[in-house]
C-alpha positions as CSV (number, residue, x, y, z in Angstrom):
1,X,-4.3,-37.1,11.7
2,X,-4.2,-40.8,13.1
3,X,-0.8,-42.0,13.9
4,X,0.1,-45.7,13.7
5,X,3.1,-46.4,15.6
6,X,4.7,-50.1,15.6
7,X,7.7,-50.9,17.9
8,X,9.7,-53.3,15.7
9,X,10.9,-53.3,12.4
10,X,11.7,-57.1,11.6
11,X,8.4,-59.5,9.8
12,X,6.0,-58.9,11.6
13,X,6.2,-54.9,12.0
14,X,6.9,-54.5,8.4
15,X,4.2,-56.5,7.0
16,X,1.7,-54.8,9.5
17,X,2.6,-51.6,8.5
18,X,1.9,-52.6,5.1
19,X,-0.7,-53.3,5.5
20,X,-1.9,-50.4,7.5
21,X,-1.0,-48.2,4.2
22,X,-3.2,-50.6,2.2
23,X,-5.9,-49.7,4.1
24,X,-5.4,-45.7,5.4
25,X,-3.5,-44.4,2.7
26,X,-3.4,-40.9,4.4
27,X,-2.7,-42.1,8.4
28,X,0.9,-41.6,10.0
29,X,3.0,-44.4,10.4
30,X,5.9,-45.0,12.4
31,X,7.9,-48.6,12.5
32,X,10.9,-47.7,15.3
33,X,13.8,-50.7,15.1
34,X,16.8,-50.9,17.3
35,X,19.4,-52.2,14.6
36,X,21.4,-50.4,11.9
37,X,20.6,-52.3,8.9
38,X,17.6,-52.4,6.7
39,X,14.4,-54.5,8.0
40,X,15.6,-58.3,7.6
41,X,15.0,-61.9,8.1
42,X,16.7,-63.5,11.2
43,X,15.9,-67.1,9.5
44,X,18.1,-65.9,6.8
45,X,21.3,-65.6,8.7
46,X,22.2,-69.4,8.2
47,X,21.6,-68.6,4.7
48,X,24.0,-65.9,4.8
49,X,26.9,-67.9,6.8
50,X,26.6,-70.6,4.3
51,X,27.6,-68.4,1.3
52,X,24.2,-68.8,-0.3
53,X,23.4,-64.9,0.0
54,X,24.5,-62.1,1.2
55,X,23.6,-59.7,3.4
56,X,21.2,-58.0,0.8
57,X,19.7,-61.0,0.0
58,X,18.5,-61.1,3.6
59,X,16.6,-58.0,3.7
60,X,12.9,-58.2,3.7
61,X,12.3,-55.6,0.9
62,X,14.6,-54.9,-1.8
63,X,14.4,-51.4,-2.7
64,X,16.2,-48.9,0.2
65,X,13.3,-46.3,-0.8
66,X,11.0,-49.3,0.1
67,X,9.7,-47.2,3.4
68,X,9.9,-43.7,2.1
69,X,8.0,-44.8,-1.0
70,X,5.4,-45.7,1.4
71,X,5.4,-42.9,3.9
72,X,6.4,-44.7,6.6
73,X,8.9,-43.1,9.0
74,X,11.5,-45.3,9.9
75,X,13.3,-44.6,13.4
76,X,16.6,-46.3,14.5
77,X,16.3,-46.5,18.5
78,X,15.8,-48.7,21.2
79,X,12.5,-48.7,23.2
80,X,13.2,-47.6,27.0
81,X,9.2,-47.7,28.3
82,X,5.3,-47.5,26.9
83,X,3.2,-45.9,29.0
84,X,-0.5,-47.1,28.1
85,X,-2.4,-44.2,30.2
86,X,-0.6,-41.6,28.5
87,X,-0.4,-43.3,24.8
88,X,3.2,-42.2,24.7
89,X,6.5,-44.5,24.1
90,X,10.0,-43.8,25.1
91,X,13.4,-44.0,23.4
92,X,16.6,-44.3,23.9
93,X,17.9,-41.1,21.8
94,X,15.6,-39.3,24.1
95,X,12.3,-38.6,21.9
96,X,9.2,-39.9,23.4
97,X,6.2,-40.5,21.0
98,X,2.5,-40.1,21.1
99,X,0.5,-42.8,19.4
100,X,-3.3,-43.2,18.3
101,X,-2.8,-47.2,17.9
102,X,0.3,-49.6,18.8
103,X,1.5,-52.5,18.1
104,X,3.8,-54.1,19.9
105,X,6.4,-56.2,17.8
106,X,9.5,-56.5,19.3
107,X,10.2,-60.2,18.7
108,X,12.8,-62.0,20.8
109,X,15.9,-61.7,22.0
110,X,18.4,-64.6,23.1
111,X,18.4,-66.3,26.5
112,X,22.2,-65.4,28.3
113,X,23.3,-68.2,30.0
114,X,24.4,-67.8,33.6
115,X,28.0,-69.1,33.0
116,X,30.6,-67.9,34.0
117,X,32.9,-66.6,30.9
118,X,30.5,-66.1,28.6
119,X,31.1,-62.7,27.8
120,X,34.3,-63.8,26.8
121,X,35.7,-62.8,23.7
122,X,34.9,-65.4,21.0
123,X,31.7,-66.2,22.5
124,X,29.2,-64.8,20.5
125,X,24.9,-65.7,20.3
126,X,23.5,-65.6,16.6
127,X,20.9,-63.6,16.3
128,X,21.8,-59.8,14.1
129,X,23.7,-60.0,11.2
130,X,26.2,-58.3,13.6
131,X,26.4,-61.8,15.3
132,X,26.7,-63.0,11.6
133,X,29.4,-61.0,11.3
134,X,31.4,-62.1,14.1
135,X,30.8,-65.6,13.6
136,X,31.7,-65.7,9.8
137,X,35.4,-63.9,10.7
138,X,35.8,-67.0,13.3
139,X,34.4,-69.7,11.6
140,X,36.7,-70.5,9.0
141,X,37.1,-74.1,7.8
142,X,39.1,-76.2,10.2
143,X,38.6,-73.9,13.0
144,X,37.3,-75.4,16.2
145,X,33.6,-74.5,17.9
146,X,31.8,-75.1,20.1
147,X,27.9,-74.7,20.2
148,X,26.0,-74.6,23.4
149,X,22.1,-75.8,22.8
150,X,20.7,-78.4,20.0
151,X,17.0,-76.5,19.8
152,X,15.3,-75.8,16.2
153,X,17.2,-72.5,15.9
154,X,20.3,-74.4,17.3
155,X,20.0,-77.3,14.4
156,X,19.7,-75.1,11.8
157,X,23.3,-72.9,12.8
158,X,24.9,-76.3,12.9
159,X,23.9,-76.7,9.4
160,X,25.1,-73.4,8.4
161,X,28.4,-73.8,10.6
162,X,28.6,-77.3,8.9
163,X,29.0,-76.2,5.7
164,X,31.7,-73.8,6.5
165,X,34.1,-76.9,7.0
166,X,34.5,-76.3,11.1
167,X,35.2,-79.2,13.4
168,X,32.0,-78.8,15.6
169,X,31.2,-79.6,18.7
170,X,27.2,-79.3,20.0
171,X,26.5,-79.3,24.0
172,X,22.6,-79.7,25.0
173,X,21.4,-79.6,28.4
174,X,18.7,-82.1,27.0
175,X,18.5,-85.9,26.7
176,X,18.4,-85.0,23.4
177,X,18.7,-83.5,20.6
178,X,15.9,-80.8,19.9
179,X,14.8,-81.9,23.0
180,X,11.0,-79.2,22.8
181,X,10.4,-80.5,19.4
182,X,11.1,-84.1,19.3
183,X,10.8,-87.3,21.5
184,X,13.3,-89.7,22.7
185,X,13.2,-92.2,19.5
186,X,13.4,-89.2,17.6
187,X,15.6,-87.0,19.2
188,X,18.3,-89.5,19.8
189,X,17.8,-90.7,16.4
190,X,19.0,-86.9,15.3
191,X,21.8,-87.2,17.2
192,X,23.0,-90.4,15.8
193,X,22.6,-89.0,12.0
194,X,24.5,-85.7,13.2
195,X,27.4,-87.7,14.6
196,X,27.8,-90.2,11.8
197,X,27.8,-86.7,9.9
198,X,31.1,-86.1,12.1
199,X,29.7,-83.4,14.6
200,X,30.5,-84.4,18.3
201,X,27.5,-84.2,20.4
202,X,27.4,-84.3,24.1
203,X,23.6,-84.5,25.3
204,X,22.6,-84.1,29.3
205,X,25.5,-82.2,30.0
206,X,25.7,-78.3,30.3
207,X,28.5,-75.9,29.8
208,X,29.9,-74.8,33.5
209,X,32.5,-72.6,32.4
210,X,34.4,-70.5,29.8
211,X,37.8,-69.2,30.2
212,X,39.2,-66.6,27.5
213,X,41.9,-66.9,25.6
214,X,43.0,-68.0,22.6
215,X,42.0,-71.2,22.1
216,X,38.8,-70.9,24.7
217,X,38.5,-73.5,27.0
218,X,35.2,-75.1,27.7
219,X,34.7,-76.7,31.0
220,X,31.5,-79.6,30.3
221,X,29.7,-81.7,33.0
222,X,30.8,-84.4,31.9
223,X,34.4,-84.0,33.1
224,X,35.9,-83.0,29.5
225,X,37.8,-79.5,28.7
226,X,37.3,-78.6,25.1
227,X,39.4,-76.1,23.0
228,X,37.4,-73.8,21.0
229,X,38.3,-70.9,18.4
230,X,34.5,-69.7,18.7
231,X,31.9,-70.8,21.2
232,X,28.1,-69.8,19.7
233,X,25.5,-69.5,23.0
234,X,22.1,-70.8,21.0
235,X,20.2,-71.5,24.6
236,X,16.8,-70.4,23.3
237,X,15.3,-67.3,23.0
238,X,12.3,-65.2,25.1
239,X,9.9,-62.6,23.6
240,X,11.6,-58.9,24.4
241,X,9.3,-57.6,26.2
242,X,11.0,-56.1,29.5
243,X,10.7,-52.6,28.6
244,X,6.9,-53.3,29.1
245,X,6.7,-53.2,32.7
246,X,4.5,-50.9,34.7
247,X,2.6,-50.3,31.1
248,X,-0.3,-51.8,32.0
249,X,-0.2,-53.8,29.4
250,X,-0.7,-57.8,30.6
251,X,2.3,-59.8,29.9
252,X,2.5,-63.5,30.9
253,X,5.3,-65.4,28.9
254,X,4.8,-63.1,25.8
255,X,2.1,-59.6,25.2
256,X,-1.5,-61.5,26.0
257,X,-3.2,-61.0,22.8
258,X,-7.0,-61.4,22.2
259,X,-8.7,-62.9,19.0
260,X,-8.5,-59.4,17.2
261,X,-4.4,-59.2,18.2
262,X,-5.3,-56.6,20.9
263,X,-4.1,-56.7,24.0
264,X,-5.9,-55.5,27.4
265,X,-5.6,-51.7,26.4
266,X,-7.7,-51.0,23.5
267,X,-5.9,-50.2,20.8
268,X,-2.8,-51.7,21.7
269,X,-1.9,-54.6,19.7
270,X,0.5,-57.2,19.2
271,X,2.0,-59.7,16.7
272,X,5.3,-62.1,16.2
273,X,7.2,-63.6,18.5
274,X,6.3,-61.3,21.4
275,X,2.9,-62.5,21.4
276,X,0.6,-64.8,23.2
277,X,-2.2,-66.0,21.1
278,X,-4.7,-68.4,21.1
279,X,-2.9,-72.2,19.8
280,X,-6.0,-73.2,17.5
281,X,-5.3,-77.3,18.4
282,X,-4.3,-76.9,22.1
283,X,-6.7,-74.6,23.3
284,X,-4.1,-72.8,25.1
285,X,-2.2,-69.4,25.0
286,X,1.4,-69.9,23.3
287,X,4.0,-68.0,21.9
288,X,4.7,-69.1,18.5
289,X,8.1,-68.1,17.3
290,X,7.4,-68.9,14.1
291,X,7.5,-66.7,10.6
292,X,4.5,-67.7,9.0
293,X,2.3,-67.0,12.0
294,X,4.0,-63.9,12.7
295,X,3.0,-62.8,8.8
296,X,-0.5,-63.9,9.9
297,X,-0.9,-61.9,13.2
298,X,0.5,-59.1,11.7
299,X,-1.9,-59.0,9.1
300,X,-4.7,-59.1,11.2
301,X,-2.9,-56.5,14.0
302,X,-2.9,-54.1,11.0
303,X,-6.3,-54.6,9.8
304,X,-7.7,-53.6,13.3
305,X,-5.4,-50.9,14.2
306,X,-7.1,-49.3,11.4
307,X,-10.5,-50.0,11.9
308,X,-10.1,-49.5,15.9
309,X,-8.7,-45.8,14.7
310,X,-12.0,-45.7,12.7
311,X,-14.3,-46.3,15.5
312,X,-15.5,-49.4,13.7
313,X,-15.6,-53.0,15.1
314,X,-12.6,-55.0,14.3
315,X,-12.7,-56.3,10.6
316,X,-10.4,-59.6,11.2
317,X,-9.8,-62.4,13.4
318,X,-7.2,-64.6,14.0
319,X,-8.1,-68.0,13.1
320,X,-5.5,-69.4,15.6
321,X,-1.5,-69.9,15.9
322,X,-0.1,-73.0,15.1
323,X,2.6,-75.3,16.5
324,X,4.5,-75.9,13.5
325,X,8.0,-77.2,13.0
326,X,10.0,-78.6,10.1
327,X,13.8,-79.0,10.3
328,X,16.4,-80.2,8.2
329,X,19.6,-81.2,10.3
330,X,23.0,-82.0,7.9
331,X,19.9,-83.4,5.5
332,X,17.8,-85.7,7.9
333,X,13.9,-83.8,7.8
334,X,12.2,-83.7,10.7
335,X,8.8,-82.8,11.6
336,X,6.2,-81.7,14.6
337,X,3.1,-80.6,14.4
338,X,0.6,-79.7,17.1
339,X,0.4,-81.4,20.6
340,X,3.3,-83.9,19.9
341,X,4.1,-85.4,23.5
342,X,0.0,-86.0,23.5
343,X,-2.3,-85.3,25.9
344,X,-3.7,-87.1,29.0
345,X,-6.5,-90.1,28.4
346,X,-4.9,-90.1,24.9
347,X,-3.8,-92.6,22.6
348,X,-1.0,-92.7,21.0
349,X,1.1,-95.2,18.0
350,X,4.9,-95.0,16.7
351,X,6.6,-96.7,14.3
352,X,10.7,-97.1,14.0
353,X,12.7,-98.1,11.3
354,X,16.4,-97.3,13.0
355,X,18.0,-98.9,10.0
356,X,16.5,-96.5,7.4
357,X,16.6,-94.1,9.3
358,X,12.5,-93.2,9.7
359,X,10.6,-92.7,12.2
360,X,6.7,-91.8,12.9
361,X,4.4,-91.2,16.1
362,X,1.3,-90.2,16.2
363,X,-1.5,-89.0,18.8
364,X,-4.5,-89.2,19.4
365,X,-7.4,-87.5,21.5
366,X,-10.3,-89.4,20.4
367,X,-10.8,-89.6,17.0
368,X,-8.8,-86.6,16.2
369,X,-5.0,-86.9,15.5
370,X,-3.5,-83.7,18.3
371,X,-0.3,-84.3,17.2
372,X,3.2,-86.3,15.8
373,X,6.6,-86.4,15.0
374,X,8.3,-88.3,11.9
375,X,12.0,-88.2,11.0
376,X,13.0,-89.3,7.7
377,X,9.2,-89.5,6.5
378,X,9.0,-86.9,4.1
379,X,6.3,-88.2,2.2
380,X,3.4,-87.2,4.5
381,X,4.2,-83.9,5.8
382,X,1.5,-81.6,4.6
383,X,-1.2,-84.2,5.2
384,X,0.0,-84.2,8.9
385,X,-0.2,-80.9,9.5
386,X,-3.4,-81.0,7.5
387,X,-5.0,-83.6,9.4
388,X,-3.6,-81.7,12.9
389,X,-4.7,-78.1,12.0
390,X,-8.3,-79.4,10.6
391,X,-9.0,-81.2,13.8
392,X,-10.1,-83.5,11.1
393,X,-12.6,-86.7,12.3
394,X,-10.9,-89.6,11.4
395,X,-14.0,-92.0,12.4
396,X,-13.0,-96.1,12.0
397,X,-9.3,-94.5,10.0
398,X,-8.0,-93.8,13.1
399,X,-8.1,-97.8,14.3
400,X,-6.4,-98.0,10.6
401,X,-3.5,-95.6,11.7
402,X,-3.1,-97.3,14.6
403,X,-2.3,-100.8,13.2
404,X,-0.3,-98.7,10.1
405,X,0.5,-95.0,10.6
406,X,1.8,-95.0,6.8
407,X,-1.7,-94.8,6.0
408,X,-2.0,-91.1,6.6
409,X,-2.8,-89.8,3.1
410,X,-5.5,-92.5,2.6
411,X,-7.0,-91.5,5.9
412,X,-6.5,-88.0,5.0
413,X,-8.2,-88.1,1.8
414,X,-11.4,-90.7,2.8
415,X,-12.1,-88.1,6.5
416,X,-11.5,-84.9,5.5
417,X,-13.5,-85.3,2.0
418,X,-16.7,-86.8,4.2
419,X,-16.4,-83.5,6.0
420,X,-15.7,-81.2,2.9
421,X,-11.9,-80.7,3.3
422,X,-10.5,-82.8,0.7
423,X,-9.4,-79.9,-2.1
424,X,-6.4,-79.6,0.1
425,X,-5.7,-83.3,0.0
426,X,-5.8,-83.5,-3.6
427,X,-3.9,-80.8,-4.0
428,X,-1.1,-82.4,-1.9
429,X,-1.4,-85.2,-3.5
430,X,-0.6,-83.6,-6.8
431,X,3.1,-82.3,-5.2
């Protein structure tokens, strides 16, 4: 009998191995995850420290017979190796499995910081609802931390932390804040709504040492000391893929994926945030550590794994991941979509209103907008990422977005209805 086996157990191995059920009612399945807890959302965990859930509410699927139901085998253990010649994978309680197909789906794991201290106790990253655990026992209102790194995933535990009533500090190594997902204007613009928000930010300046105790104290560049009850590491994260090596399996920056989700080894796949797929506006091979095109790849990963089991060509493609960011820091939206620094031999506009708090750049590459930020504009976000993922001509409109980039739904809706995309813009419209 065929036996599916899928090394992780967070979004992307759960929906693939739904899917792989959908289609091969009868085949094996195995989902291994490292953690204790039932299969959950790691976007969810600001959710959780804010009060709005709890840890239940953060579970992917509801029902605990949700697997079993299913016939999917469920196996708590961390991955030591995969051995590709052999089709065989190895744990850390000691079992080794034998597969048929793979998918590789171990997601990412957080960056450690070379500082000294930081495996101090009090210091803690947040990423498990372990980590949520620890945090939400520390971060009690009035109590003093300190973040380390203003990133997407960094903005978004502020918020949570913010609404726990703690007197927060943020350190980011960057001139700015979110400093891969925004400009200068717009990153600095960021900062200035989080501090008038009463969170003290300290940009270009990095953390250079940690010494325990109770309070911690925080040695910055800059010269300051800062007392802190909790210190939260939130430096980034990297696909977990170092039990890969000597697999044979080609890794650059994440698993190197094809347009079917398979990897150099037939039937090996890969999906989530341990992948590197084809970025649909770029041209390039990214790693999107995104939910949405995790869902996606894992979809397609699960559709092939049973078709490649079946001897039959690959049934689905994957139409491309996509750079896609939306953030809401202490209630200030901001947005980036697709190549937003621009490209060379490009063109590019920007428009700041510092008083109200609004800000919009776009890019070009020809006629075709690659590309933008906005802060505050909240009015035009799907047809951004509409007009960026549809590549969409914008003929003599984009000389109009150049002397007003407000114009975006107007340019939207006259382009991509002369090339028979407008049913999306209407139905934006209509929201």
């Amino acid at each position: 009998m065929t036996h599916h086996l899928i090394l992780g157990a967070g979004p992307a191995g759960v929906i693939a191995a739904e899917a792989i059920r959908k289609l091969a009612p009868d085949d094996t399945i195995t989902m291994v995850g490292d953690e204790p807890e039932s299969s959950y959302s790691r976007m969810a965990i600001p959710y959780l420290l804010m009060g709005n859930i709890d840890e239940r509410g953060t579970y992917l699927r509801k029902s605990p017979s949700h697997f079993d139901d299913l016939k999917i085998k469920v196996v708590r253990a961390l991955v030591k190796s995969v051995q590709s010649a052999t089709k065989t994978v190895a744990l850390d309680n000691g079992q080794s499995l034998s597969f048929d197909t793979l998918l590789i789906a171990t997601g990412s794991h957080p960056m450690r910081p070379p500082i000294p201290g930081i495996d101090s106790e009090g210091v803690h990253p947040c990423w498990t609802l372990a980590d949520a655990r620890a945090i939400a026992s520390l971060a009690t209102k009035g109590a003093r931390v300190l973040q380390l790194g203003a990133g997407f995933i960094g903005c978004i535990i502020m918020e949570a932390l913010a609404a726990r009533g703690v007197e927060l500090s943020v350190v980011e190594m960057g001139d700015r804040m979110v400093p891969r997902m925004m400009g200068p204007t717009a990153g600095g613009m960021i900062r200035d709504w989080v501090q008038a928000k009463g969170v003290q930010v300290f940009t270009s300046t990095k953390v250079e040492s940690i010494t325990a105790g109770k309070p911690l104290l925080v040695k910055l560049s800059n010269g300051k000391t800062v007392e802190a009850d909790l210190v939260i590491s939130a430096a980034g994260v990297r696909p977990a893929i170092g039990y890969l090596k000597d697999s044979g399996i080609t890794c650059l920056l994440g698993v190197l994926t094809d347009e079917h989700l398979q990897t150099n080894v037939p039937g090996i796949f890969a999906a989530g945030d341990c992948a590197e797929a084809l970025d649909k506006v770029s041209g390039k091979m990214i790693v999107s550590a995104i939910q949405p095109n995790a869902a996606e790849q894992a979809r397609v990963a699960g559709a092939n794994m049973v078709a490649f089991s079946r001897g039959k060509a690959a049934p689905s493609n994957l139409k491309g991941v996509t750079q896609i960011n939306v953030l809401d820091t202490l209630g200030l939206i901001s947005t980036s979509f697709g190549d937003w620094q621009g490209r060379p031999g490009g063109e590019h506009v920007e428009l700041t209103d510092t008083k109200a708090g609004r800000h919009l750049s776009l890019q070009f590459q020809g006629d075709v907008l690659v590309g933008c930020n906005s802060v505050g504009w909240t009015e035009h976000v799907g047809v951004m990422r509409g007009l960026v993922e549809g590549q969409v001509k914008l003929g003599e409109w984009k000389e109009r977005l150049k002397q007003d980039p407000t114009k975006l739904m107007e340019a939207y809706l006259a382009s991509a209805q002369a090339q028979g995309q407008w049913a999306g813009a209407k139905d934006e419209r209509r929201r």
